[in-house]
C-alpha positions as CSV (number, residue, x, y, z in Angstrom):
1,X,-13.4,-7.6,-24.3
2,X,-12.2,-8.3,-21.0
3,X,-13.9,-10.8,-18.5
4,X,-16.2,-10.2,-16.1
5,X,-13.5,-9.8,-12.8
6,X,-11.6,-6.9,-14.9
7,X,-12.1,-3.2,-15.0
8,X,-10.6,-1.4,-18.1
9,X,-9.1,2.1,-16.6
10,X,-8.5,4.9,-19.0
11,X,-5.5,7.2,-18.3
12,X,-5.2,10.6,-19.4
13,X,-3.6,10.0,-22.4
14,X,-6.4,7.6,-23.1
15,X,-5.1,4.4,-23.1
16,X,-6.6,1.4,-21.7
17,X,-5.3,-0.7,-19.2
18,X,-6.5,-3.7,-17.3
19,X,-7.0,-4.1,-13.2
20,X,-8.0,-7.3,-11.7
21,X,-11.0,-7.3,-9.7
22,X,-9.2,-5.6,-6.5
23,X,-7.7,-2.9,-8.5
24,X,-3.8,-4.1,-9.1
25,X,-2.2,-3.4,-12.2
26,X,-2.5,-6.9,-14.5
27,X,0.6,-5.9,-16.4
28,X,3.4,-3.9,-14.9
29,X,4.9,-2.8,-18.6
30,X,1.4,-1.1,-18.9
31,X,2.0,1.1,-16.4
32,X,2.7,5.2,-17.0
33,X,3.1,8.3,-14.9
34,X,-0.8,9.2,-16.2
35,X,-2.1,5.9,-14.3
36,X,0.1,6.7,-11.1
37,X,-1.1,10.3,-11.1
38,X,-5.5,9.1,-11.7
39,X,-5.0,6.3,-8.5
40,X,-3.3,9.3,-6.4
41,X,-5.9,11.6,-7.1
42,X,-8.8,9.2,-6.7
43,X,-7.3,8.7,-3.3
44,X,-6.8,12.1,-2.3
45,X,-2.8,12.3,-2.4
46,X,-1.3,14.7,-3.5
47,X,2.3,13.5,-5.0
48,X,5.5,15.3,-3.9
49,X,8.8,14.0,-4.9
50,X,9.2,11.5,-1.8
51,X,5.5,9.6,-3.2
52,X,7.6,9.8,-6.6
53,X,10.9,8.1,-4.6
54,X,9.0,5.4,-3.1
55,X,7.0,4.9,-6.3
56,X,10.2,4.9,-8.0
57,X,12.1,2.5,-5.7
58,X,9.2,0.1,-5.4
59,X,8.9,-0.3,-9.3
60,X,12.2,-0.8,-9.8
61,X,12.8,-3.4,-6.9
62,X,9.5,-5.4,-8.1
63,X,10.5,-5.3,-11.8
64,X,14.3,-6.5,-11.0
65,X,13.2,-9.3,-8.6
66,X,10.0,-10.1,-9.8
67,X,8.4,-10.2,-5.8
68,X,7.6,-7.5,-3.3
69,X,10.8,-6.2,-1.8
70,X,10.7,-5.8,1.7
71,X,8.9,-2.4,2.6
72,X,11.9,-2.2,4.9
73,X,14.4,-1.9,2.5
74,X,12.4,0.8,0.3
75,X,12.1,2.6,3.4
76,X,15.3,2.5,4.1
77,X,16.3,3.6,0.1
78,X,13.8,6.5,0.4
79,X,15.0,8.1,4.0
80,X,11.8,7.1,5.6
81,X,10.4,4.8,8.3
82,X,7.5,2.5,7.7
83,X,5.2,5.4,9.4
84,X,6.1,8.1,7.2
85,X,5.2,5.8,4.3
86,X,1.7,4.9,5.7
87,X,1.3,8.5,6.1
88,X,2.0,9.2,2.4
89,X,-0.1,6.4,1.0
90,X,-2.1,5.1,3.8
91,X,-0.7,1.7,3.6
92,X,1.9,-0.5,1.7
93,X,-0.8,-2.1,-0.1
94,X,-1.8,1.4,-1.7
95,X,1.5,2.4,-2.2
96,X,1.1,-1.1,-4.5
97,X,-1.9,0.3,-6.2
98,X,-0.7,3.6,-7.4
99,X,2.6,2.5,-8.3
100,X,0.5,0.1,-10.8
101,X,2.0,-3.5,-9.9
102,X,0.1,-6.4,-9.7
103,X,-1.7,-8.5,-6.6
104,X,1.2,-9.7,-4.7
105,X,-0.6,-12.9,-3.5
106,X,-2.9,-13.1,-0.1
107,X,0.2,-13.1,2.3
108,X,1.7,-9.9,0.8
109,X,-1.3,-8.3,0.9
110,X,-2.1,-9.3,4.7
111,X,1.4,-7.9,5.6
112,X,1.3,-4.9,3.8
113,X,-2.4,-3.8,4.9
């Protein structure tokens, strides 16, 4: 049983995984393609192989440093410009979501709304 300020998300493969409150990803290492592909749906984005990249590229910055890498430098490693990200996702912070990482602490999230 998980406390009160978790929600238990089922992928498709049916496997349960644990969000905070806000919606971030509790553990990283629970993450799969399934969960990435539910939050993108659920917010109406369709992914292509550049959502994939950044997913990608994100993920593997986060889980090598253990902090958010600067949205400049995944840009940068994807091709894009902080615009065409936003236009993928919406925001950084949604990028964040669907790539199934957990809350990056209040200043992150201000800076990457």
């Amino acid at each position: 049983m998980t406390p009160a300020s978790y929600i238990e998300f089922v992928d498709n493969y049916g496997r349960y995984v644990i969000l905070d409150a806000e919606g971030f990803l509790i553990d990283p290492l629970d993450w799969g393609c399934s969960f990435t592909e539910q939050r993108a749906q659920r917010a109406n984005i369709v992914l292509d192989d550049k959502h994939w990249l950044l997913i990608d590229i994100i993920r593997d910055k986060y889980l090598r440093l253990g902090a958010l890498p600067s949205m400049r430098i995944v840009c940068r490693a994807a091709g894009l410009d902080k615009r065409a990200l936003k236009q993928q996702f919406g925001s950084c912070l949604n990028l964040w979501k669907i790539a199934g990482l957990p809350d990056p602490g209040e200043e992150a999230k201000a800076y990457m709304s």
